[in-house]
C-alpha positions in Angstrom: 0.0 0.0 0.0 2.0 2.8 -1.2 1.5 6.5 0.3 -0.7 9.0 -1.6 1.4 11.4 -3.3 0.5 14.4 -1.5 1.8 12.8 2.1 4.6 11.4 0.3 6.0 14.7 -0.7 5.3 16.5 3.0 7.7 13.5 4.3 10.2 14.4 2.0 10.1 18.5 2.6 10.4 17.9 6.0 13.3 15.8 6.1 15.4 16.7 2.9 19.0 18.5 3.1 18.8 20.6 0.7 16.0 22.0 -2.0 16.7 18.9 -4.6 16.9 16.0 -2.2 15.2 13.1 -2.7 17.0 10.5 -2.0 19.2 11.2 1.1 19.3 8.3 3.7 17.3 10.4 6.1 14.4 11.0 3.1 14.6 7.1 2.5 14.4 6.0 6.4 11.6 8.6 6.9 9.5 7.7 4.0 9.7 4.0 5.1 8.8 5.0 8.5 5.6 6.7 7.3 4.6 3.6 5.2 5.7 1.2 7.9 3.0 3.1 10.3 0.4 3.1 7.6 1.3 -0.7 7.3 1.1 -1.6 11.2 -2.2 0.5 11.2 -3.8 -2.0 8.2 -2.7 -5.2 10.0 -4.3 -4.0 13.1 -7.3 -4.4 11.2 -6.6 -7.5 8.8 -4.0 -9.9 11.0 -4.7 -12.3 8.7 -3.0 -10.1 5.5 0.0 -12.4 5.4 1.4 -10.9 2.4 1.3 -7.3 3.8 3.0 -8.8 7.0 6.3 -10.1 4.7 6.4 -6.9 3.0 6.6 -4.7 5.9 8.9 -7.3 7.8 11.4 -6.3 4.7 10.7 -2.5 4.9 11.9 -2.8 8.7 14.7 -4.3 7.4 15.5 -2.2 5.2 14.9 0.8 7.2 17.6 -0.9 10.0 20.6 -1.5 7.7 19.8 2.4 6.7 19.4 3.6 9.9 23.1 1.4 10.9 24.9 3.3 7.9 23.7 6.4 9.0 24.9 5.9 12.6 28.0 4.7 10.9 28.6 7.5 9.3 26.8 10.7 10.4 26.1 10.2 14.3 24.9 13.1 14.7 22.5 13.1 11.7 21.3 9.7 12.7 20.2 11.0 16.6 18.2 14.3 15.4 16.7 11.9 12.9 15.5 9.5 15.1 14.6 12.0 17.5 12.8 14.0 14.9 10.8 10.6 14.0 10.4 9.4 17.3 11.8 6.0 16.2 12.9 3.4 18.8 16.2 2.6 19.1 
């Protein structure tokens, strides 16, 4: 279930680095996080949507390794970030 457009592009504002940014790690990890909420939110209703279930098991995943490379790399990026998202680590 993708995002609408609209939501999709107020994630993106509010995280890029600079005007053209699209694809920066913190754009990718909170884009993820907005559809990985939208996911948990679906399965609360349909815990049978098994499919749905494997898909956002891999966006977690995916969203970890990013998350690890920016701690990696950028520390102090990676804690306004997860700060700013209010993401568990």
């Amino acid at each position: 279930m993708p995002l609408d457009a609209q939501k999709k592009t107020e994630v993106i504002q509010a995280n890029r680095r600079h005007d053209k940014d699209s694809g920066s790690s913190e754009v990718q990890i909170a884009v993820l996080t907005e559809r990985i909420r939208h996911l948990t939110e679906h399965l609360k209703a349909a815990p049978k949507d098994y499919s749905t279930r494997r898909g956002l098991q891999k966006m977690v995943g995916q969203r970890s390794a990013l998350l690890k490379y920016l701690a990696r790399t950028e520390a102090q990026r990676y804690q306004a970030l997860v700060a700013r998202l209010g993401i568990r680590r």
